[in-house]
VEXRO-151958 format. One record per residue (C-alpha): residue in one letter; x, y negated, z negated. Coordinates in pm, 1 decimal. Layout:
REM residues N
<node r="A" c1="X" c2="Y" c3="Z"/>
...
This chain:
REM residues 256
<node r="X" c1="-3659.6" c2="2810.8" c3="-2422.1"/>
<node r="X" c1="-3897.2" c2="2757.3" c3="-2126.5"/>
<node r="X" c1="-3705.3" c2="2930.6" c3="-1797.6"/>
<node r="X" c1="-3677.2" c2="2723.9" c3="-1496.6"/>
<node r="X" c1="-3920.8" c2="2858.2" c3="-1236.3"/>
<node r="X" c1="-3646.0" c2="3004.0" c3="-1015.8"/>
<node r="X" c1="-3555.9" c2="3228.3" c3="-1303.5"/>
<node r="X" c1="-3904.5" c2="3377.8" c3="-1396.5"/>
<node r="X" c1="-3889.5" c2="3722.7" c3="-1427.0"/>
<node r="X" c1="-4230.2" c2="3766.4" c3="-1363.2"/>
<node r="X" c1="-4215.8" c2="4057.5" c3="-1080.3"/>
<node r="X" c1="-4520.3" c2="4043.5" c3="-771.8"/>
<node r="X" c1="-4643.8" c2="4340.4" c3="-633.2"/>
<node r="X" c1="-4465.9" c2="4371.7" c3="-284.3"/>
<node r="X" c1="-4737.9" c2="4433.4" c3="-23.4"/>
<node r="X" c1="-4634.9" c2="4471.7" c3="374.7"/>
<node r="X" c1="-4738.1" c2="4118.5" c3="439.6"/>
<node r="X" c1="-4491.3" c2="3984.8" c3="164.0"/>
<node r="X" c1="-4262.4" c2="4242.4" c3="236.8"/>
<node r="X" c1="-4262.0" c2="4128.1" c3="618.7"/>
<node r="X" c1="-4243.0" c2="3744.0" c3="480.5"/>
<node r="X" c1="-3930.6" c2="3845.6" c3="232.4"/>
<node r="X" c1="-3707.7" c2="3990.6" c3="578.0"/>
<node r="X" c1="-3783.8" c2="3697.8" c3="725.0"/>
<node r="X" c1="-3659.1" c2="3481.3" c3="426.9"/>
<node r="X" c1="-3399.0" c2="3672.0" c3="368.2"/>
<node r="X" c1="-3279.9" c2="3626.4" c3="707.2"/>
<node r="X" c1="-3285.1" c2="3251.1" c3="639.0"/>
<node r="X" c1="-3123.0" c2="3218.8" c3="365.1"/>
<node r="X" c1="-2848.7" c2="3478.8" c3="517.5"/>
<node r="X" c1="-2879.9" c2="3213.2" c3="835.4"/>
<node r="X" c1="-2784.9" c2="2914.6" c3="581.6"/>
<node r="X" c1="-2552.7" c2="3128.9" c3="380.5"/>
<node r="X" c1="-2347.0" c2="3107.9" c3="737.7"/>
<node r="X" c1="-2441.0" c2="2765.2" c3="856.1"/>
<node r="X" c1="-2301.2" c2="2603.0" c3="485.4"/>
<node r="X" c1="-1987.4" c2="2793.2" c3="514.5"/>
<node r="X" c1="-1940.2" c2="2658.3" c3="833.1"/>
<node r="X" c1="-2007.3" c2="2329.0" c3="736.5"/>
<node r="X" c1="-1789.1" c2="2352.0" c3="431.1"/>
<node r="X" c1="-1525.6" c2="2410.8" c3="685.9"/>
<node r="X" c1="-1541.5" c2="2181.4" c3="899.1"/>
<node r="X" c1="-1575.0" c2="1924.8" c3="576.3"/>
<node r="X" c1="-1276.5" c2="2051.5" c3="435.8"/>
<node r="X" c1="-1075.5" c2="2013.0" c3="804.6"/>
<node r="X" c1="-1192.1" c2="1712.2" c3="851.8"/>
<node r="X" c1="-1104.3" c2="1571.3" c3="486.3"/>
<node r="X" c1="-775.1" c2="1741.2" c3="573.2"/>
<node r="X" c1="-719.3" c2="1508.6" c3="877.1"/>
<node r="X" c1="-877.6" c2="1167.4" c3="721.9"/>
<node r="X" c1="-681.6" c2="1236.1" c3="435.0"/>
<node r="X" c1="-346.9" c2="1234.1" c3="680.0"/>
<node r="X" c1="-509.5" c2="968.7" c3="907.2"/>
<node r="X" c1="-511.1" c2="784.9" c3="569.8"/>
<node r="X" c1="-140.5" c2="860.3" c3="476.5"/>
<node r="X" c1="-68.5" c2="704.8" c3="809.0"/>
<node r="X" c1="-217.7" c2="390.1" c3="767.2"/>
<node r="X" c1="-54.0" c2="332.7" c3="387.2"/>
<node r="X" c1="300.6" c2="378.7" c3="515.5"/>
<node r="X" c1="264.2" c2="180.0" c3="857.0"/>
<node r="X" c1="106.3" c2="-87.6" c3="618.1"/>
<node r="X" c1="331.5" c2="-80.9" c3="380.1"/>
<node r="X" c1="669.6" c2="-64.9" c3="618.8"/>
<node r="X" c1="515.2" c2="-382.9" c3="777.0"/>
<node r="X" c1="312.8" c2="-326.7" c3="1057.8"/>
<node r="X" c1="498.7" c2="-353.9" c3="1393.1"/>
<node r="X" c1="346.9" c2="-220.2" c3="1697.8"/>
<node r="X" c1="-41.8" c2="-61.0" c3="1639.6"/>
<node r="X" c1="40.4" c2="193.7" c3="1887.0"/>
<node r="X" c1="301.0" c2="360.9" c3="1680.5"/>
<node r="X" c1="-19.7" c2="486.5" c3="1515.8"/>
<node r="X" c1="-249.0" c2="770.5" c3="1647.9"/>
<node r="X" c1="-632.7" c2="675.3" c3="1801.7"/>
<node r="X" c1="-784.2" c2="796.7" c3="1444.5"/>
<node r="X" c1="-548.7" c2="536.7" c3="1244.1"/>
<node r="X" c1="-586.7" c2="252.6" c3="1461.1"/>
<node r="X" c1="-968.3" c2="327.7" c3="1443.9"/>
<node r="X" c1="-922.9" c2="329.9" c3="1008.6"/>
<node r="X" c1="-695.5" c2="60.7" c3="1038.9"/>
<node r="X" c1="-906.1" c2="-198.0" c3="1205.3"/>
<node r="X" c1="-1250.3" c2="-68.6" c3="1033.1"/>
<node r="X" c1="-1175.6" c2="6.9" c3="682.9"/>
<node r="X" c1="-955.8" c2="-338.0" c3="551.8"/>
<node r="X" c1="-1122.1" c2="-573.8" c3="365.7"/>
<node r="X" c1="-857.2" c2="-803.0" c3="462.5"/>
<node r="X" c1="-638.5" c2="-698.7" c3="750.8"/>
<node r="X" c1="-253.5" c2="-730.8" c3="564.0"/>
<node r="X" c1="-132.1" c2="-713.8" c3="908.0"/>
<node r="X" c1="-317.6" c2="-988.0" c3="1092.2"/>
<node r="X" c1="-360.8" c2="-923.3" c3="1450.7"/>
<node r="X" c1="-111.9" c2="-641.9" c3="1604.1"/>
<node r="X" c1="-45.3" c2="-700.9" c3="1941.3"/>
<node r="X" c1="72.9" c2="-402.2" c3="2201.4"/>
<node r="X" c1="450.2" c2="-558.0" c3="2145.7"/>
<node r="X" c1="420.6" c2="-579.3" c3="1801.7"/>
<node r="X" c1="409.5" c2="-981.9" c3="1721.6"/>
<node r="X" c1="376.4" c2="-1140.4" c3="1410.4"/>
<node r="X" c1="-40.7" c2="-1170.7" c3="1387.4"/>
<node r="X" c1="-186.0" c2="-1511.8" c3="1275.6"/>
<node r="X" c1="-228.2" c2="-1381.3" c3="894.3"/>
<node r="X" c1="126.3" c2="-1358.5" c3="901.0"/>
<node r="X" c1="241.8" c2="-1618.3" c3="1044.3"/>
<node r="X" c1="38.1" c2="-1860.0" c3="825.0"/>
<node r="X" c1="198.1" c2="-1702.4" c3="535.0"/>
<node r="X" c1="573.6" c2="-1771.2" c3="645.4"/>
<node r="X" c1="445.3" c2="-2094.8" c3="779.3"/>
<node r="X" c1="302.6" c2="-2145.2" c3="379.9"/>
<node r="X" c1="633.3" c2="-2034.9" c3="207.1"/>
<node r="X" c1="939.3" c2="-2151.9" c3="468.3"/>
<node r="X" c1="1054.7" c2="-2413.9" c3="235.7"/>
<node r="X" c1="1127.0" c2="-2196.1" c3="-39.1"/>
<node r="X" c1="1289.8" c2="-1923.5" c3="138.6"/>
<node r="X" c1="1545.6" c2="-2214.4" c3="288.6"/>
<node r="X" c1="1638.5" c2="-2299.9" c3="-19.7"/>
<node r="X" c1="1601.4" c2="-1937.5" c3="-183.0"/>
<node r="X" c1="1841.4" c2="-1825.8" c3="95.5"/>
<node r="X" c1="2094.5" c2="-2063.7" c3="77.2"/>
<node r="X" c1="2118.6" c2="-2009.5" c3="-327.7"/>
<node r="X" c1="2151.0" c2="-1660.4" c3="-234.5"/>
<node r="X" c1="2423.3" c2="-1702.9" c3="63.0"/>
<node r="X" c1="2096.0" c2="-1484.6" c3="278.1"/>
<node r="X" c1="1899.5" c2="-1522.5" c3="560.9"/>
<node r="X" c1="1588.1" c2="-1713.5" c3="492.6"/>
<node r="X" c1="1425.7" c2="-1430.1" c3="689.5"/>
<node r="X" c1="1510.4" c2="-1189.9" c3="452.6"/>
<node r="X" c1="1379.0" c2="-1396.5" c3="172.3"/>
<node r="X" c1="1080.2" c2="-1398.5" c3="364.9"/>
<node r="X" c1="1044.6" c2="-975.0" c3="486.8"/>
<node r="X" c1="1070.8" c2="-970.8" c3="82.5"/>
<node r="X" c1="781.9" c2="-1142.0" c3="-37.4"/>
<node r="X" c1="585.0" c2="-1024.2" c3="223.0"/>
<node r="X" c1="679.3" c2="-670.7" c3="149.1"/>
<node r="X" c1="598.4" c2="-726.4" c3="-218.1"/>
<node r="X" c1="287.2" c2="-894.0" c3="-186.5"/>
<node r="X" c1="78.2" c2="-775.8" c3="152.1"/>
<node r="X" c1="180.2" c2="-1101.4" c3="276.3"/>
<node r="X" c1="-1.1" c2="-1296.2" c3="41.6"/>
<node r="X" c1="-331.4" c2="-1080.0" c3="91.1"/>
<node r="X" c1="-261.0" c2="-860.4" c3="-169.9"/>
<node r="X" c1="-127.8" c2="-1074.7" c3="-509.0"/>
<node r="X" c1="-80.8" c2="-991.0" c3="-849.5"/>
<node r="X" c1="-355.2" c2="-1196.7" c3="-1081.4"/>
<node r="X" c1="-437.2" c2="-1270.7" c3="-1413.9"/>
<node r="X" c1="-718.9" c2="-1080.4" c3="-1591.1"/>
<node r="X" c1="-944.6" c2="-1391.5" c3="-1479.7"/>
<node r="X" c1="-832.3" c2="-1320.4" c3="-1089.6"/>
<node r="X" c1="-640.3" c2="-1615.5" c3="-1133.8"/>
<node r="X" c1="-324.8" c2="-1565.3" c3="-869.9"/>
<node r="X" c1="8.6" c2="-1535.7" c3="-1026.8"/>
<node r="X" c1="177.6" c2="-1681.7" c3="-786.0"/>
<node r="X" c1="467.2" c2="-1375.6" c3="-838.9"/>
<node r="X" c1="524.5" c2="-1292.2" c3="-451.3"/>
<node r="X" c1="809.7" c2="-1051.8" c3="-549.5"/>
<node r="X" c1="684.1" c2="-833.8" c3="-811.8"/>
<node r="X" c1="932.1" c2="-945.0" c3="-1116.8"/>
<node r="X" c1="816.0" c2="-706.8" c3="-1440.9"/>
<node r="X" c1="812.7" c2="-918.7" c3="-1783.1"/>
<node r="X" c1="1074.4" c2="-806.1" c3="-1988.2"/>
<node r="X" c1="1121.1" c2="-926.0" c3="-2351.8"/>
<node r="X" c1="1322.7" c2="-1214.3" c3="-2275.5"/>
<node r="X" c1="1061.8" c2="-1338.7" c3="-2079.4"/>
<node r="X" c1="908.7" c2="-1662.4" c3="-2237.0"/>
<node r="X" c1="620.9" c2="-1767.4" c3="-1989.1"/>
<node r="X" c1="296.1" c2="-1638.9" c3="-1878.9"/>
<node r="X" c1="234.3" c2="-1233.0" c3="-1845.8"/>
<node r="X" c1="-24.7" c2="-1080.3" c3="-1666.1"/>
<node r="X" c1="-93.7" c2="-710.2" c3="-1683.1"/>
<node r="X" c1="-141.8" c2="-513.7" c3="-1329.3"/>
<node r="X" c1="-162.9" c2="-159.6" c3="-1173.7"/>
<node r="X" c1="126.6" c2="-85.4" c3="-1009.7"/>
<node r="X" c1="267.3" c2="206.0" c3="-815.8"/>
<node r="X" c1="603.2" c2="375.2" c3="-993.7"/>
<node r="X" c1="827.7" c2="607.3" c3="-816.7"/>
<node r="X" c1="964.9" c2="911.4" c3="-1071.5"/>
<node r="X" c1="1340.2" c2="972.6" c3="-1040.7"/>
<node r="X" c1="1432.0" c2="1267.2" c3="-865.8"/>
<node r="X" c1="1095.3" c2="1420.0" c3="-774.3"/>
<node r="X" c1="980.8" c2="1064.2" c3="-587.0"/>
<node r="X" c1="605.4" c2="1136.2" c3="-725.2"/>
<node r="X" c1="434.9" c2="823.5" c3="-709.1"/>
<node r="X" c1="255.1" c2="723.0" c3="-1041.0"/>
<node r="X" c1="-0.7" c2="481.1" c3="-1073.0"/>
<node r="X" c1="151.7" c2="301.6" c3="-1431.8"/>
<node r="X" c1="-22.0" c2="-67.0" c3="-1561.1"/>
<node r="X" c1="298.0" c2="-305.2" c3="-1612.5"/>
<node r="X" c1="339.6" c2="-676.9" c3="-1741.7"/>
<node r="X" c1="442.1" c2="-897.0" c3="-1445.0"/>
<node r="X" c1="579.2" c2="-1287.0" c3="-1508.3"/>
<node r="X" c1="353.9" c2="-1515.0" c3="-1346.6"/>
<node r="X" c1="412.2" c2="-1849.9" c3="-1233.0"/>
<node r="X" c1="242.4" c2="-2249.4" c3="-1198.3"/>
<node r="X" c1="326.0" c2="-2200.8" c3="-851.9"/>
<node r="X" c1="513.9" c2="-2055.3" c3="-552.9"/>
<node r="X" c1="789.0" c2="-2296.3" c3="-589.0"/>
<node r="X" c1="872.9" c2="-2156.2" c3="-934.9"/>
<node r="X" c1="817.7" c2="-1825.7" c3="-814.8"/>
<node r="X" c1="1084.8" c2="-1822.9" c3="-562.4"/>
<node r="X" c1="1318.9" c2="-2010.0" c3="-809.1"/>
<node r="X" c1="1308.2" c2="-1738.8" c3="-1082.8"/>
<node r="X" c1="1354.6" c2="-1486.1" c3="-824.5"/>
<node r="X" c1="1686.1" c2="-1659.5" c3="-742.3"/>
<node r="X" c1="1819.3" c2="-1675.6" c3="-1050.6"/>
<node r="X" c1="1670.8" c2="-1325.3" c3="-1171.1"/>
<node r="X" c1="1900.0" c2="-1218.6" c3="-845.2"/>
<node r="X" c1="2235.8" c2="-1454.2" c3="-954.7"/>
<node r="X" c1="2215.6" c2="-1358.4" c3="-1299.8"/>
<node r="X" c1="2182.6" c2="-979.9" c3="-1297.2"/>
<node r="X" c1="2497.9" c2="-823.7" c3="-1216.7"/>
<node r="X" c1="2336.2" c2="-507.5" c3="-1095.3"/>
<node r="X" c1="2247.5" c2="-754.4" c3="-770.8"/>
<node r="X" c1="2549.2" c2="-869.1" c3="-716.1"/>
<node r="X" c1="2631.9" c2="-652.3" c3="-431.2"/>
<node r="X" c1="2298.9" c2="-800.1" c3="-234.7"/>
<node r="X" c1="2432.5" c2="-1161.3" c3="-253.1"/>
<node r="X" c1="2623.2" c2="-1328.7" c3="17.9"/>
<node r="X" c1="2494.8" c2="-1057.7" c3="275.0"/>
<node r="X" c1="2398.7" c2="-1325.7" c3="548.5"/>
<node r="X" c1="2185.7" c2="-1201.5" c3="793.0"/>
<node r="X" c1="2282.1" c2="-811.4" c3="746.7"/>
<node r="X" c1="1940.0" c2="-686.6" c3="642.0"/>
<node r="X" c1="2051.8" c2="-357.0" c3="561.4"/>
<node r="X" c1="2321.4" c2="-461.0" c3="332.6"/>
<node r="X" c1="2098.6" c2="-711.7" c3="97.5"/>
<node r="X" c1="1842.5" c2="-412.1" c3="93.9"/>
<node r="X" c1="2029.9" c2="-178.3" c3="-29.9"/>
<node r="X" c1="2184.3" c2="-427.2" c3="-303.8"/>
<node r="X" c1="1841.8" c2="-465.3" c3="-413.0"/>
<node r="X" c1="1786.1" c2="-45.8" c3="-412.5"/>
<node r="X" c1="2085.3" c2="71.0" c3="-554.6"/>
<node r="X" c1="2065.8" c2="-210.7" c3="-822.5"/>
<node r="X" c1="1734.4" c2="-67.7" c3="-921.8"/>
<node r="X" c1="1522.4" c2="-327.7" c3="-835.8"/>
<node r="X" c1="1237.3" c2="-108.5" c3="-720.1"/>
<node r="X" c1="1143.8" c2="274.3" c3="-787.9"/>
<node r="X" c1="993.7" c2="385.4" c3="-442.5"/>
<node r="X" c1="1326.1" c2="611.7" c3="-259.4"/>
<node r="X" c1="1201.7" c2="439.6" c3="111.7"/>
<node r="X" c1="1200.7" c2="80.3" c3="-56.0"/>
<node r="X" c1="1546.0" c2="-21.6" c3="110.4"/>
<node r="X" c1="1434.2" c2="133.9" c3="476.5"/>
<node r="X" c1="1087.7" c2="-87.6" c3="472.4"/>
<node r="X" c1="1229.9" c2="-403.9" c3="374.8"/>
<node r="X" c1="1556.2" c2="-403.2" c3="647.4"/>
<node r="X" c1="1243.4" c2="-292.5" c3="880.2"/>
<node r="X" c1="1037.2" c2="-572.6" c3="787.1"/>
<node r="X" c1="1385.0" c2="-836.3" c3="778.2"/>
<node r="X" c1="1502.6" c2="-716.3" c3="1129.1"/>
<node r="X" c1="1163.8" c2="-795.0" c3="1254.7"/>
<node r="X" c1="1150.6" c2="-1157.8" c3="1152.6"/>
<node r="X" c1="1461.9" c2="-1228.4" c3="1245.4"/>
<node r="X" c1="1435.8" c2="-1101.8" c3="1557.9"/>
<node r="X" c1="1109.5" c2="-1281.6" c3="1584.6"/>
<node r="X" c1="1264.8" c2="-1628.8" c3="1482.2"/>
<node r="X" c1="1588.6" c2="-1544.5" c3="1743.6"/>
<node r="X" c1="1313.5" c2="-1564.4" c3="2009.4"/>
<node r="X" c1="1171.0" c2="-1876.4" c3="1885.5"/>
């Protein structure tokens, strides 16, 4: 097998001209030796501190926005740079609902009337919960065609389910540990959002497990943790981001 030219073992004579030439090479490459450490790092800090600028951005995104400046110069910076689609719409200093967002609760307010008063909840809450589970609208679950499911809330396809499935990626909390596993599941999916919100209602009423998140009015906390102790989502923080998200529309709608 031929040897790669760097591995010839072919030996030179060493005269004091390539002696003088091999110092000064070997200085180099001692030189670089340095300069890539270095640069190794200062890559590895700074993957250290986009990774965490990163982790910032997920969980302000994810507990629904409010106020940009709750985030550091380096995650406002990712934030407003590195979205396709800004989930958030347009954060102002005070933390108002962004023109993204509002268009969404503007799209689905009929349904979370009537969703809420099936429910004995604040429409607001019906609302925080959608737009929790679906990145207010910017982020849906679709059919293998891209084909929008219309599911705002996330409902898994069980075997009683008789309608139309579509398979996703979705993020699964383990019990105990809280490690967050990337698992594909089969979602329902739905003509429309009118049907959407209806089987969430009734998925709601008819699981006894939710019972204690019914007739909770306007206490966001309360229908929250209904929802999280009845198992309706994996993620341990899932009860915190939602009353976040709640108090925040309600309040927003108090000042209308």
């Amino acid at each position: 097998m031929r040897q790669p030219d760097f591995l010839s073992t072919r030996a030179t004579p060493a005269t004091p001209s390539t002696m003088a030439t091999n110092a000064v090479q070997g200085n180099m490459r001692a030189t670089n030796a340095t300069n890539a450490t270095a640069a190794t790092a200062n890559s590895g800090s700074f993957s250290s501190v986009f990774q965490q600028v990163q982790g910032d951005v997920a969980r302000f995104i994810e507990q629904g926005g409010g106020s940009a400046t709750t985030l550091n110069p380096q995650g406002r910076a990712y934030l407003e740079q590195s979205q396709p689609v800004n989930v958030l719409g347009r954060i102002s200093q005070g933390g108002e609902i962004g023109e993204v967002q509002q268009q969404f609760l503007a799209s689905i307010k009929p349904w979370t009337q009537e969703t809420g008063a099936r429910l004995g909840v604040a429409p607001e809450i019906v609302a925080a919960h959608a737009a929790l589970e679906s990145g207010w609208g910017q982020r849906p679950l679709r059919q293998g065609t891209g084909e929008d499911t219309n599911n705002l809330f996330g409902i898994k396809a069980g075997g009683k389910w008789q309608g139309e499935v579509a398979s996703n990626l979705t993020t699964e909390y383990e019990a105990g540990s809280g490690t967050a596993l990337k698992k594909t599941e089969r979602f329902r999916s739905y003509p429309d959002q009118a049907s959407a919100f209806r089987d969430y209602a009734q998925v709601l009423l008819d699981n006894p497990r939710y019972r204690a998140a019914l007739n909770t009015g306007a206490d966001a906390g309360a229908f929250a943790q209904g929802l999280a102790r009845g198992g309706y989502a994996t993620d341990p923080n899932y009860a915190a981001k939602l009353t976040q998200l709640a108090t925040r529309l309600q309040r927003t709608a108090a000042a209308e």
